[in-house]
C-alpha positions in Angstrom: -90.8 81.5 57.5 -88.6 78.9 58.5 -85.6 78.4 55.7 -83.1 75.5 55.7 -80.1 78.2 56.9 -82.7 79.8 59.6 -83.0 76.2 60.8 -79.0 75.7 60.9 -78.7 78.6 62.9 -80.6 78.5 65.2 -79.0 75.4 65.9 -75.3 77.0 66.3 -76.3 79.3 68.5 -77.6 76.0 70.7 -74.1 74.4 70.2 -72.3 77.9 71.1 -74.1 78.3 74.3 -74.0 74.6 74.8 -70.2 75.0 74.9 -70.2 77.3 77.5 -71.8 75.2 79.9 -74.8 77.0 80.8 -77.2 74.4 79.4 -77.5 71.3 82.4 -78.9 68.9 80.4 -78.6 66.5 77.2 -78.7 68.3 74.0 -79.6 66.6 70.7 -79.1 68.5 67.2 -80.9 68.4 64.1 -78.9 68.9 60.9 -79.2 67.2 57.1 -82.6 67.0 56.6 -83.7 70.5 56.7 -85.4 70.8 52.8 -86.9 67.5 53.6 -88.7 68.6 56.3 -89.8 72.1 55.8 -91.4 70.1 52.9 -93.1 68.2 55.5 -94.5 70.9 57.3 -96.2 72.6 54.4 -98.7 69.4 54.6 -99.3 70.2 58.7 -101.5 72.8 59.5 -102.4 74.9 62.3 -104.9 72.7 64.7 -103.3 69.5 63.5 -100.6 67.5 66.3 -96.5 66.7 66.5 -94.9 63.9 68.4 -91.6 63.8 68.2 -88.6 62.6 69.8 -85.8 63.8 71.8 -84.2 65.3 69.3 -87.2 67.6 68.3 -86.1 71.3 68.2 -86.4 71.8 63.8 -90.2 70.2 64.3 -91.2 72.6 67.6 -89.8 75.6 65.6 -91.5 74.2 62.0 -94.8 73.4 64.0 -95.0 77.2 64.8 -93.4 77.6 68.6 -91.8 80.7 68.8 -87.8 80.2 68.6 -87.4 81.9 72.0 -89.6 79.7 73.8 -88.0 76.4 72.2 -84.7 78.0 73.4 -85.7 79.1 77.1 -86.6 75.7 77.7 -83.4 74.0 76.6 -81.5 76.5 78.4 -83.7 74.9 81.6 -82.2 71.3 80.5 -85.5 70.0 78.6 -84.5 69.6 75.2 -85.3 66.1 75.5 -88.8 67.2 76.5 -90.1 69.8 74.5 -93.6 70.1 75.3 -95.7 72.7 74.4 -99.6 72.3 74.7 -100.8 75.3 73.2 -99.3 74.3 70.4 -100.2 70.5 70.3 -96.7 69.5 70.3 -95.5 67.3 72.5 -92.0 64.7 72.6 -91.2 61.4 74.5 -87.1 60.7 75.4 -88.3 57.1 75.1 -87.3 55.7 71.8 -91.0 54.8 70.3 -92.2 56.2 73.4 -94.5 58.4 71.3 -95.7 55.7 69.1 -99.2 54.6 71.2 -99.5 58.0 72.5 -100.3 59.6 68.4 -102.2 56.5 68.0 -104.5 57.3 70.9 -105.0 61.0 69.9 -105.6 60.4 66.1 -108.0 57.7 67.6 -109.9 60.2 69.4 -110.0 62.8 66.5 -111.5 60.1 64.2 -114.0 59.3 67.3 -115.1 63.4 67.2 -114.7 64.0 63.7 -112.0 66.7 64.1 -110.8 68.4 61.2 -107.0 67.5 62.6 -104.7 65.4 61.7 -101.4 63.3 63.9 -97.8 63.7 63.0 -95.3 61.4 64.4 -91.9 61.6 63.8 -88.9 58.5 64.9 -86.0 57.6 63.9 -85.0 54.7 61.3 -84.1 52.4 64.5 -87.5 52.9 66.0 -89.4 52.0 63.0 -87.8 48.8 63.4 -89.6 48.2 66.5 -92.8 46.4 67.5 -94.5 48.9 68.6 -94.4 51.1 65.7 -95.1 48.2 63.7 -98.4 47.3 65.8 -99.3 51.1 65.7 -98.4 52.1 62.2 -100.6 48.9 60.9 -103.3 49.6 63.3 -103.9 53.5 62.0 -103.8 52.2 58.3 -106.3 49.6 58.7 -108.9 51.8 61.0 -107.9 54.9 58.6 -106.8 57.0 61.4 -105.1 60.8 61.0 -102.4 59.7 61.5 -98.7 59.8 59.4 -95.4 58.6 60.3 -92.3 60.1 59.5 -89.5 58.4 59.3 -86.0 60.3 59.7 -83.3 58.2 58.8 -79.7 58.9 59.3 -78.7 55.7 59.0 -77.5 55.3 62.5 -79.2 54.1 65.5 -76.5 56.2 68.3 -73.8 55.2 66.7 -74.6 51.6 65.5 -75.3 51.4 61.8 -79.2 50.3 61.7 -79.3 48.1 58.4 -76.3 46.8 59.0 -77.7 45.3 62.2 -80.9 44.0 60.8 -78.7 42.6 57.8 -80.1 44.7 54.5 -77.9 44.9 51.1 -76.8 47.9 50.6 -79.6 48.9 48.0 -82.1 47.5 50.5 -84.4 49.6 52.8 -87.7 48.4 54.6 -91.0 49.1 52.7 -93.1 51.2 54.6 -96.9 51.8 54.5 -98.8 54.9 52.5 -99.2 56.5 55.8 -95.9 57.1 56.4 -93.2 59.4 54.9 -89.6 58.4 54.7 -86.7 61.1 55.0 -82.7 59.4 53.8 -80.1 62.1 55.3 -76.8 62.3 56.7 -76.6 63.1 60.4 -74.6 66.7 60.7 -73.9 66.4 64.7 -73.4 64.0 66.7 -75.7 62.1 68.6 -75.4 63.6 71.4 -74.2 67.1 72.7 -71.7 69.2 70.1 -68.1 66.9 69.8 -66.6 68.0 73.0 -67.5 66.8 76.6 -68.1 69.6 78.7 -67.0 69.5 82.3 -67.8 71.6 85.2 -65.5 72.2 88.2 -67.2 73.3 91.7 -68.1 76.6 91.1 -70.5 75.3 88.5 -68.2 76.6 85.5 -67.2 75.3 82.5 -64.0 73.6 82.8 -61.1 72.8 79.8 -63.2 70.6 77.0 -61.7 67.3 75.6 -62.2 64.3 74.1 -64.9 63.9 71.2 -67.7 62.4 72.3 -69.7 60.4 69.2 
């Protein structure tokens, strides 16, 4: 059972061995939203699927993916691309990249009567986009499996998302009843742990500066 401190550090010990330079390949960490999403996963069950993003390692280890499998594959450079079959669970690096792709499958559950249900997960700049839009109202209005969870940090990269679409402070978008809305503040950066790491030619970590965003 997955706990919002078992969640944390597993993610430290990514950022540890992140630092040392073995791991050749973006990293993205989850942090803030723990509760809010263990709450989440009480609701998915077993046979039921998880699209999620590049930064996806809380919902492989909440959908039930052993933690040293999620880890052996970002130690081979793929935390962008988590994908594990066997456990339904798959990510797109594409920002809404996943969006068509849950519509298609909780499509095809509703066509075979499945007892399963479609779990997408994006961020609070992708839900501004078209194609979540177009994909989010078609599930709703066909009554698809399908449930959207929005994860919002606030923060699209670095560039404050409301701020760029022009909401009030005590504004935020309405949403459908098919999706689920998560407000938290981001605990890493966007990208990688605070520090560049650098690797001379013998493929070793090199001195770390500069704090990357």
């Amino acid at each position: 059972m997955w706990t919002p401190e078992t969640l944390r550090a597993f993610e430290e010990d990514i950022k540890a061995t992140y630092l040392t330079g073995v791991i050749r390949g973006a990293i993205h960490l989850s942090g803030g939203n723990e509760d809010k999403l263990i709450q989440v996963f009480t609701l998915v069950k077993p046979q039921d699927w998880v699209f999620s993003t590049y930064r996806s390692h809380y919902h492989a280890l909440l959908k039930g993916v052993p933690p040293e499998r999620v880890k052996a594959e970002i130690l081979r450079g793929r935390s962008m691309h988590l994908n594990f079959p066997d456990f339904h669970f798959y990510t797109s690096a594409i920002v809404g990249g996943i969006c068509p792709i849950a519509l298609g499958v909780a499509l095809g559950l509703k066509r075979r009567g499945e007892d399963a249900r479609v779990w997408a997960f994006l961020g609070d700049m992708a839900s501004q986009m078209g194609i979540f839009h177009e994909c989010e109202k078609y599930a709703r209005l066909q009554g698809l499996p399908l449930t959207w969870v929005v994860q919002d940090d606030g923060l699209s990269t670095n560039t404050p998302t409301w701020e760029t679409w022009g909401y009030r402070d005590n504004q935020r978008p309405l949403f459908g009843p098919n999706v689920i809305y998560i407000p938290f503040q981001r605990a890493h950066p966007h990208i990688g742990a605070g520090v560049w790491v650098d690797f001379d030619k013998t493929g070793k970590p090199s001195e770390r500066t500069d704090v990357m965003g």
